[in-house]
N, C-alpha and C positions, 0 to 999 in steps of 0.2 A: 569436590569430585575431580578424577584426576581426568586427563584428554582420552586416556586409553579405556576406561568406564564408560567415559558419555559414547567413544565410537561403539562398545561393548553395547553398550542400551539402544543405541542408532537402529545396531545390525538385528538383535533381537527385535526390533518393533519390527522391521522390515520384511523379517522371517515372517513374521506373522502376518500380515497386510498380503505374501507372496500365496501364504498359505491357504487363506481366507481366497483370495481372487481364482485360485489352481482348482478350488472345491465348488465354486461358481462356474469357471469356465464349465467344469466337466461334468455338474448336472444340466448347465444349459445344453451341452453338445449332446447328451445321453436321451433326452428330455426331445420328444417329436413335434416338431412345428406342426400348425396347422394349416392343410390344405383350405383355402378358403373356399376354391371350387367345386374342390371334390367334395365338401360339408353339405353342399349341397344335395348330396346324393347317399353321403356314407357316415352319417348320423347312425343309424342300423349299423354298430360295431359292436367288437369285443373291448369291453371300457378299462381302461386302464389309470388308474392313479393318477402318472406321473402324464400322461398326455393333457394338452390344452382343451380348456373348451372349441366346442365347435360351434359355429352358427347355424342351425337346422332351419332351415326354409321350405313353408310348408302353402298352401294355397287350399283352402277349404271354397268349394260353391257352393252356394244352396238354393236349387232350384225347385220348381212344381214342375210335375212330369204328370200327364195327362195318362190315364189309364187306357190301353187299347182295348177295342169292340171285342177281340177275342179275350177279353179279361170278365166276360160275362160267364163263361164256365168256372169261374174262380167257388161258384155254389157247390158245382161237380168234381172238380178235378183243379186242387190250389198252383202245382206243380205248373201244368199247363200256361198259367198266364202270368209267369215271372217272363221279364223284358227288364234285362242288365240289371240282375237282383230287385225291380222294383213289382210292386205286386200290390194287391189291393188292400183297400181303405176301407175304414169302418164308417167314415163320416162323409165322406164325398168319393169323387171317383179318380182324385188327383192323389198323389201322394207327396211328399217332400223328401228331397235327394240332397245327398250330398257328394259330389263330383260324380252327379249320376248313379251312385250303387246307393244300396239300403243294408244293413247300416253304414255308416261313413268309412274313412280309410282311418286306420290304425297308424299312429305316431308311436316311434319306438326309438329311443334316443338313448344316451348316457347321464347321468348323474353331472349336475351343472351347466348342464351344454345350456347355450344362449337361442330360445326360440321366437322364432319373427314368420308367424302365421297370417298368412290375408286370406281373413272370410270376407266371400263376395256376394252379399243378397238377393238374388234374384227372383226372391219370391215376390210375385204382387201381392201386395196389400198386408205383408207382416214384415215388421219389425223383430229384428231377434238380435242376442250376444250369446255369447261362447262362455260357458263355466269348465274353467279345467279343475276339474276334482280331484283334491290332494294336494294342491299346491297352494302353498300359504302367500304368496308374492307377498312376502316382507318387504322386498325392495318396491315394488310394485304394484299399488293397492289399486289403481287404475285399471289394472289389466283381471281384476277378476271376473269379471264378466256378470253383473250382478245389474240387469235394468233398472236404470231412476234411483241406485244407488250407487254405484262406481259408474258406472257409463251411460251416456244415452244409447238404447239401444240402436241396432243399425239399420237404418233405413231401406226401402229397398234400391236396388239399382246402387247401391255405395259401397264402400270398401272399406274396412276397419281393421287396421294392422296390430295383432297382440306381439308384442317386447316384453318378456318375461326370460327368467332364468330356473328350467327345470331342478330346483333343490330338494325338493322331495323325491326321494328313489319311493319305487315299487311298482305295484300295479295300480293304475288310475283307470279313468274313464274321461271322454269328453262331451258336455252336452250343451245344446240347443235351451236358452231360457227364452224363452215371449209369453207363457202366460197359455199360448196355446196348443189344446190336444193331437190334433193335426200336425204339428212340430215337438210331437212329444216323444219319438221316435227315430228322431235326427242326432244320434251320438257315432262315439268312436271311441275305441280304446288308445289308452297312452300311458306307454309302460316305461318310465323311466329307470335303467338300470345299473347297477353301480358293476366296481372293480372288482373281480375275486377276493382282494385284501380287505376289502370293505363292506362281501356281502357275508352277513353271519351266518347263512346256511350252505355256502360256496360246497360244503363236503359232502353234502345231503344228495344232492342231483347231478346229473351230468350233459342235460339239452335244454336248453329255454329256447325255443325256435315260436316261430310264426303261429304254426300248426295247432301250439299247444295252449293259445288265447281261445276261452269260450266266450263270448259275448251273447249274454242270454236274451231272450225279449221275447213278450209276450204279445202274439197278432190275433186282432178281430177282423172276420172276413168280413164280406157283404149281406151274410145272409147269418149273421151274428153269433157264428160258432168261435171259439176259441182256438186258437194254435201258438206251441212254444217252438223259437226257432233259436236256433243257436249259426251265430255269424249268419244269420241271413239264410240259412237254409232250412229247406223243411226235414220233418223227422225222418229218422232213419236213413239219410244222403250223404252221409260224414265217416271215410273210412283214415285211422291215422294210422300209421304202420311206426313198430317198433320192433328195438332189437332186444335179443335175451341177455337179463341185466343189465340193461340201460335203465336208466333211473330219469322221468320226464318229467319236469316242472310245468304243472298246469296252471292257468292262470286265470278263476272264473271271476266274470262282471256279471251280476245279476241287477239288470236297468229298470226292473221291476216293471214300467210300463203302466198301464192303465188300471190294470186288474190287483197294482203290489204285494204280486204272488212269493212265499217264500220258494226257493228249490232246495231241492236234494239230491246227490252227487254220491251216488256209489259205480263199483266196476266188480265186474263179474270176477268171482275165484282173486281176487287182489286187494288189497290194503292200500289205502291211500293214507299221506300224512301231512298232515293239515303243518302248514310253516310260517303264514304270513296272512293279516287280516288288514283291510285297508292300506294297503302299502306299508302294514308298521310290521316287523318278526315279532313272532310269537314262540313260545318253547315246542318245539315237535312233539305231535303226537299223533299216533296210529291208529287211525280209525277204520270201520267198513264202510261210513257213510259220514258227509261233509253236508250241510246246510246255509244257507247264505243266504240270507235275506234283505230286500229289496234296497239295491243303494249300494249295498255293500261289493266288496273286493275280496275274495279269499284265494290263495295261493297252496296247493297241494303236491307231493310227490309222488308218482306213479311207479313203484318199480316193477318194470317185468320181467316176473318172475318165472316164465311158462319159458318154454321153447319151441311152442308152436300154438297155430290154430288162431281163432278170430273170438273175438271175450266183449262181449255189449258193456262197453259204460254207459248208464243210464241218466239222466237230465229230468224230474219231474217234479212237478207241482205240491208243496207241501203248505202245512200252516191253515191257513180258512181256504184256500184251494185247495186242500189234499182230494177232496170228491170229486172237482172234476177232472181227476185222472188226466191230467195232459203230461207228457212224457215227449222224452228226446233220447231217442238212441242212439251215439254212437260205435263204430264198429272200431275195436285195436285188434289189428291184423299183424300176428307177429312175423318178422322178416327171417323165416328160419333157415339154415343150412343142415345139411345132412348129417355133419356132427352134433347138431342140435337136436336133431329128433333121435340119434343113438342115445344121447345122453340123456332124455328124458325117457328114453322106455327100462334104462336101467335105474334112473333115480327118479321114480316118480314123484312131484310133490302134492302133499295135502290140499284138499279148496279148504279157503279160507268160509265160505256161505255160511257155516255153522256157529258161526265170532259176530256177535250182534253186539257192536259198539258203536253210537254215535254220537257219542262225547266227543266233542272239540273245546281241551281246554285255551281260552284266549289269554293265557299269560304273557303278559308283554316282557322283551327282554330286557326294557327298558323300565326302573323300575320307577315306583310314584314319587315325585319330587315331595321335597322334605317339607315345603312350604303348603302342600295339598293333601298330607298326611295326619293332619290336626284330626279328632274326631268331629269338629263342629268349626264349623268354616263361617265368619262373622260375615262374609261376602256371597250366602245363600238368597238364588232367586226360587221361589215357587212358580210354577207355570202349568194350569192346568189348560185341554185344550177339551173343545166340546165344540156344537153347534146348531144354531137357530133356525130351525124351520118356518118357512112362508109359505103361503098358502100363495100359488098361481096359478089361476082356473080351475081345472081338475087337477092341477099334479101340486109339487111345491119345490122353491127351490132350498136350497141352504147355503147358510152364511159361518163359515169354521171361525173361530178366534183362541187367542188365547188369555185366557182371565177377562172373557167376555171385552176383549177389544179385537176388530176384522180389522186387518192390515190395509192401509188405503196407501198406495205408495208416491212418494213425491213428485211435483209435476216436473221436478229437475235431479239431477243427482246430487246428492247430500254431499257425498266428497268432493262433486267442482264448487257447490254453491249451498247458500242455504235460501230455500224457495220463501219466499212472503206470504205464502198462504199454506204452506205446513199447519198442519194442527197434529204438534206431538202430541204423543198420551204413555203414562205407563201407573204403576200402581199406585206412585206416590205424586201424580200429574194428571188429576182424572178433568179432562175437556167440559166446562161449563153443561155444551150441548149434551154431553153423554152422562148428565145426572138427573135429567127429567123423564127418569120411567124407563126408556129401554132397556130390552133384554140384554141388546149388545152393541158397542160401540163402535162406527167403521173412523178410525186417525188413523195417524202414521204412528206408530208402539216403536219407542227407541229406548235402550234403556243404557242408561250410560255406568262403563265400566273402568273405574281407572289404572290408567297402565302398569302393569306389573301386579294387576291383585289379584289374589286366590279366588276363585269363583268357583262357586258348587250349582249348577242346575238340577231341579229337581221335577220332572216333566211327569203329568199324569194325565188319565184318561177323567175328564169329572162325568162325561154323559155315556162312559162306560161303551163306548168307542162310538167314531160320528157315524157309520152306516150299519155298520155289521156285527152282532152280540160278539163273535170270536176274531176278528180282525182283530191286527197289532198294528202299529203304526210306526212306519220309519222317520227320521230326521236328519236333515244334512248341516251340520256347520261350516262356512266358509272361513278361512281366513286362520284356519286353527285345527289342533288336533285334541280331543279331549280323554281321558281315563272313564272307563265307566266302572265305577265303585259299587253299583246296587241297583238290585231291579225286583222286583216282587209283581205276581201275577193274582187278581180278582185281591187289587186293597180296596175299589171302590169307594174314591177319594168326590169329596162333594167338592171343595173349593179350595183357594188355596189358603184360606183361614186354617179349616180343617186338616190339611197337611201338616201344616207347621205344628197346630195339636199334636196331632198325632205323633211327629218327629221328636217333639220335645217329650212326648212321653216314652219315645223310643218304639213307639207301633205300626212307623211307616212303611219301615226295611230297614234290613240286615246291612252294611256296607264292609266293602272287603277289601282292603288294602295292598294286598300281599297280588302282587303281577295283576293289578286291576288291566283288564285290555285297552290299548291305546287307539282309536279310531277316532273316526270321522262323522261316523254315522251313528246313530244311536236308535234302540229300537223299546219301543212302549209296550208292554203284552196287551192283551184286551182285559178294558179296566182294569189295569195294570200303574203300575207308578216304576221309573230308571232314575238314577244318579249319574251326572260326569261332573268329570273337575276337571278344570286348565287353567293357564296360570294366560291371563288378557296380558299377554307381550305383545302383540301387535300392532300398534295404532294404525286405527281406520273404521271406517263404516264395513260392519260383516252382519249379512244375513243369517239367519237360522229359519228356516223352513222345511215342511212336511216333504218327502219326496214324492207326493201327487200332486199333478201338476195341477188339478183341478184343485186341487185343497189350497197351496199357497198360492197360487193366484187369486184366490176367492176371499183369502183375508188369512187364514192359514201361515203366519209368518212373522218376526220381525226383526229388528235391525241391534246389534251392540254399536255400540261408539265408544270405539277406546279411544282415551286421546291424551297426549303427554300435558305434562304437569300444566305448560305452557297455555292447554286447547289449542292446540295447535296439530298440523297431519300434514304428513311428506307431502312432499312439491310433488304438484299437477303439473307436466307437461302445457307449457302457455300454449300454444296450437291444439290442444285437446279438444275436440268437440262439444258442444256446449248447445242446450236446448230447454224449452222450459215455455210460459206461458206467453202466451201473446196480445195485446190489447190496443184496440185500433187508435188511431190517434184522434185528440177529440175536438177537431174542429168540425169532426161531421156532425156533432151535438151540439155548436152555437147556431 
């Protein structure tokens, strides 16, 4: 090669090295640093791409707030005895706050952003953790918020810092787990939301504001009436104002509550279109009336189409509460100008009242991985859930399971430690103790999944629902998002022998591949039998339980253990809190 070549080939590499560096500089310079201070405050943006994460610093308290003596008309007049949105209790006369208001404060962040939340306990005498629902903390199995299995829960008088990275965009929820009714009330929404290039329905709407989060919840007074309140307020007290065609993205949480009432969601003379379920898009469609039941997340668009006057969207009780007529009204009050009222007395338009649709199809945009597509998935659990009545005095309690095992949960958490005195159980692990006779068995139910395998669950009613002939029953997965392929209403499934019968003969359910809905939740009719599939990518301890909190806390529950090929699960934080059984030392016994 000659001297004049190799400088030839020199300057060429050069060019390029100059070229490569000039396309760095320029999207580092184009590319917006982040405020570290201002993150503090301005988390609540318009998200962008190409911007950094931010670090959103959030401070949740949860206190007992003592009911005032004027909170004794709460029989006569509910309105009356709110004091800083808190108001009465069904069970005592205190209630549980979080930073003093009922329900909690709302977190609303961007897609990725980096979150460092201190919940601080103040309650006496309960322990609780924080579940943020929708987020898979892949990175962070620690931080899901799951008692005596990811964390110990928090003590009171303590402070327990969540480190997580918001990756799940949509709309979420945040709740309060301890097992108790009295903190079962304690949530907040948290809506993570992505960049216009990144949200698939960006052309559909044009406002996602504060205003337009319903946060639903079901209140029992003192004097044991029922009331549905939306954000904390009582019915009829909610005016939103809108302008003509303006298109609103709404964003309901139905927290389901005590009563796991379904709702239903229509607006007077308007069309709503249903866009997103669980945080996950779905194909748009137009409906007059949206449904959402307990647990669940659905996102709709509101266009206003009027040009004047005030239009009740209604909020009410459906499913095995449809009787007792509890309702929320709110008022959209449109923001009209006087070219807006010429123009509608020359073009007037039709009410839509007479369009009886409420079809909401869930097709996800996202279609069914190919590995969850098989018709018969060799990695199928059966799980039926029923439950045992006891006789206690005059009344009886009950004890929920599933495949006749009550979830008894560890004295320590599974993913810091594995406790000594665990007695796991699962179908093919049945506990000594729990083969002499009982109805049902109270261990720890783990059922161990291996990483990266197709799993089908197949969830049924065997006692043909546990209180109530037409109740359904919702479920929450942690850790995961799952496809629901099939659901069939009155199969009236005895066990899970029987299922599988029946599956192999093809008489359990119909399952449907094509846009099966991607969520979180999943919903059982009464004696009923549901299908989801996911694919166990996660390694870690993830619960699956009922969303009553009476139900999984009573046994209602158990645990997957996905774990890499190894048995092996991401590093625990060495300073992670750490708690578990205690036993005195024994030289008091010589």
């Amino acid at each position: 090669m000659t001297e004049n070549n190799i400088l030839c080939a020199c300057m060429f590499r050069l060019s390029i090295l100059i070229g490569l560096l000039s396309v760095v500089v320029t999207i580092i310079y184009y590319t917006p640093m982040p405020d570290l201070e201002a993150s503090k405050v301005n988390c609540d943006r318009e998200c962008h791409e190409l911007d950094w994460p931010l670090i959103c610093r959030f401070r949740i308290v949860l206190e007992s707030q003592q009911i005032q003596n004027n909170c004794q008309k709460c029989s006569d007049n509910q309105t009356e005895c709110q004091v800083d949105n808190m108001y009465c209790d069904r069970y005592s006369e205190k209630v549980i706050t979080a930073n003093r208001q009922v329900p909690g404060p709302s977190i609303r962040v961007c897609e990725n952003d980096i979150m460092v939340i201190d919940v601080v306990n103040r309650i006496p005498g309960h322990s609780v953790s924080v579940h943020w629902r929708g987020q898979w903390q892949k990175e962070t199995p620690v931080m899901d918020g799951s008692p005596m299995v990811t964390q110990c829960p928090i003590l009171p008088h303590t402070t327990f810092q969540y480190k997580f990275r918001a990756a799940q965009p949509g709309t979420h929820w945040w709740q309060i787990l301890s097992g108790d009714e009295l903190s079962d009330r304690v949530f907040g929404a948290f809506i993570v939301k992505q960049s216009k290039r990144r949200e698939p329905h960006v052309t559909i709407y044009d406002h996602d504001d504060i205003p337009h989060v319903l946060l639903v919840e079901y209140v029992t007074s003192q004097n044991g009436s029922n009331e549905m309140r939306v954000n904390g307020n009582a019915p009829s007290n909610t005016t939103i104002t809108v302008k003509n065609n303006g298109r609103y993205r709404f964003r309901t949480i139905n927290t389901g509550g005590l009563s796991q009432c379904p709702i239903e969601i229509k607006a007077q003379e308007h069309f709503l279109t249903a866009i997103a379920i669980d945080g996950h898009a779905i194909e748009p469609v137009q409906v007059e009336a949206v449904q959402v039941e307990p647990g669940e997340t659905l996102d709709f668009v509101l266009t206003a189409s009027k040009n004047r006057g005030i239009f009740n969207m209604t909020v009410s009780s459906g499913g095995h509460c449809e009787d007792s007529n509890l309702t929320h009204t709110l008022h959209i009050q449109y923001n009209s100008t006087l070219n807006d009222i010429i123009l509608e007395m020359k073009n007037p338009k039709l009410s839509v009242d007479s369009v009886v649709n409420h079809y909401v199809s869930k097709a996800s945009l996202s279609g069914l991985p190919w590995e969850l597509s098989a018709n018969k998935l060799k990695n199928t659990i059966y799980l039926g859930f029923s439950s045992i009545k006891y006789q206690l005095g005059e009344g009886s309690w009950s004890m929920p399971n599933f495949n006749n095992m009550s979830m008894v949960l560890p004295s320590a958490p599974l993913l810091l430690q594995q406790p000594q005195d665990v007695v796991e159980c699962n179908s093919e692990n049945v506990p000594f103790k729990c083969r002499s006779g009982f109805t049902s068995c109270e261990c720890t139910h783990i059922i161990d999944l291996p990483l990266g395998s197709a799993t089908e669950l197949v969830v049924f009613d065997t006692e043909h629902t546990l209180f109530r002939a037409d109740r359904s029953h919702s479920f929450h997965l942690h850790g995961h998002s799952f496809h629901v392929v099939g659901e069939k209403r009155k199969a009236f499934v005895k066990s899970a022998e029987h299922a599988k019968k029946l599956d192999n003969e093809g008489r359990l359910l119909r399952r449907n591949f094509e846009g099966a809905a991607l969520k979180n939740t999943v919903v059982v009719p009464a004696a009923g039998v549901s299908a989801v599939r996911f694919v166990a990518d996660n390694p870690g301890y993830w619960l699956f339980r009922s969303e009553s909190t009476s139900e999984w806390s009573s046994g209602l529950s158990l645990i997957f253990r996905v774990a890499n090929p190894t048995g092996s699960f991401p590093k625990v934080p060495e300073d992670f809190p750490k708690c578990g059984n205690f036993i005195g030392p024994e030289f008091f016994l010589t």
